[in-house]
Residue, then its C-alpha position, 0 to 999 in steps of 0.5 A: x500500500x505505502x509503493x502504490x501512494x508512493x508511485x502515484x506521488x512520484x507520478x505527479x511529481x513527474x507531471x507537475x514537473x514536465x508542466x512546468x518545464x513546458x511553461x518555462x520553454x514557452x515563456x524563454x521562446x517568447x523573450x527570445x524571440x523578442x530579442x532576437x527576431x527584431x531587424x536591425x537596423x536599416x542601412x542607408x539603402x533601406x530595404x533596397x540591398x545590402x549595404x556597400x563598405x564604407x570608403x575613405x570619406x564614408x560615402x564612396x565604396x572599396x573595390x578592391x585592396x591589395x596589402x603588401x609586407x616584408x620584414x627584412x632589413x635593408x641597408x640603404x647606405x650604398x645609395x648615392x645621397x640626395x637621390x631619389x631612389x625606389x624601394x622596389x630596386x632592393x625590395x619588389x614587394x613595395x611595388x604593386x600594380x593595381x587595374x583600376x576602373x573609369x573614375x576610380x581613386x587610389x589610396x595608398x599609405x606606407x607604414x615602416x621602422x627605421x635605424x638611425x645611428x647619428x648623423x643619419x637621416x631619410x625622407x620617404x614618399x609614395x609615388x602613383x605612376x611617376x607621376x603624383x607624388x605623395x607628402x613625406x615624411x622625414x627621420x633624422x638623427x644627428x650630434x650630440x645624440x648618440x647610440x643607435x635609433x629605431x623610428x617608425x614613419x608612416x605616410x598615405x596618399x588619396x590620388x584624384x579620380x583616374x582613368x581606367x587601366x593599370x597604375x603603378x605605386x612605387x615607395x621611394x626613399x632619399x638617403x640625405x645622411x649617414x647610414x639608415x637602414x629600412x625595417x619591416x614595411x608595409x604597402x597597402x593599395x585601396x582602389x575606391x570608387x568615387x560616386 
């Protein structure tokens, strides 16, 4: 007699419990269903298509990127100072060629570590087709310091909108002083096409 009570204790016990696990299920599928089938939000399309990458300035869109790194190092004191001279004679990674579309701009930026040992010094530059030179930047080191230097520098270039075809991005360095040498560097090229 006391199994039999005890059996149908168990018994709703069971059911009181899969009840409650039901109802438990139901109300977490609710609230999650409220966080996670609301849509985000639009773009600036709408509800027309998926959004392009956002480009340089935010509103043009990047077709393509083409990025290229060497960790060597480089000892530049054999080149003839005051001469511009481009990375690509020693290093062929920091040259690319890019096939661009109708009015498309190029953005390129140039990232690199330096050894300076004084009196020392070396300017940098990108140059789009021989053509469009970017700013520089300059490293430099000279008495009374002394010991050896590690420097980074990094410069970037937007070109105006381009013609259709190929363009060349060379990194040229000018040696003004003393004996720098060139580290890791990276070349990354973005073609972005303005709207």
């Amino acid at each position: 007699m006391e199994k039999k009570k005890q059996s149908k204790y168990t018994w709703k016990l069971l059911v009181l419990a899969l009840v409650i696990g039901l109802l438990a299920g139901a109300v977490g599928a609710v609230l999650s269903a409220q966080i996670f089938i609301k849509p985000g939000p639009q773009g600036e399309r709408g509800e027309q298509g998926p959004q392009g990458i956002a480009g340089v300035n935010g509103t043009d869109s990047i077709l393509q990127i083409i990025q290229n790194r060497n960790d060597t190092r480089a000892d530049i004191s054999g080149y003839t100072a005051m001469q511009w001279r481009n990375m690509s004679d020693f290093d062929s990674s920091m040259k690319i060629t890019i096939n661009v579309q109708q009015n498309s701009k190029i953005f390129a930026q140039f990232s690199s570590t330096h050894t300076l040992q004084p009196p020392a010094s070396i300017w940098v530059r990108i140059v789009v087709d021989n053509n469009y030179n970017s700013s520089m930047y300059m490293l430099s080191v000279g008495p009374p310091a002394s010991g050896t230097y590690k420097m980074a520098g990094h410069v970037e270039f937007l070109t105006d909108s381009l013609n259709a075809g190929s363009h060349t991005i060379n990194v040229q360095f000018l040696r003004e002083t003393g004996s720098p040498e060139i580290l890791d560097r990276t070349l990354t090229v973005i073609e972005i096409a303005s709207q």
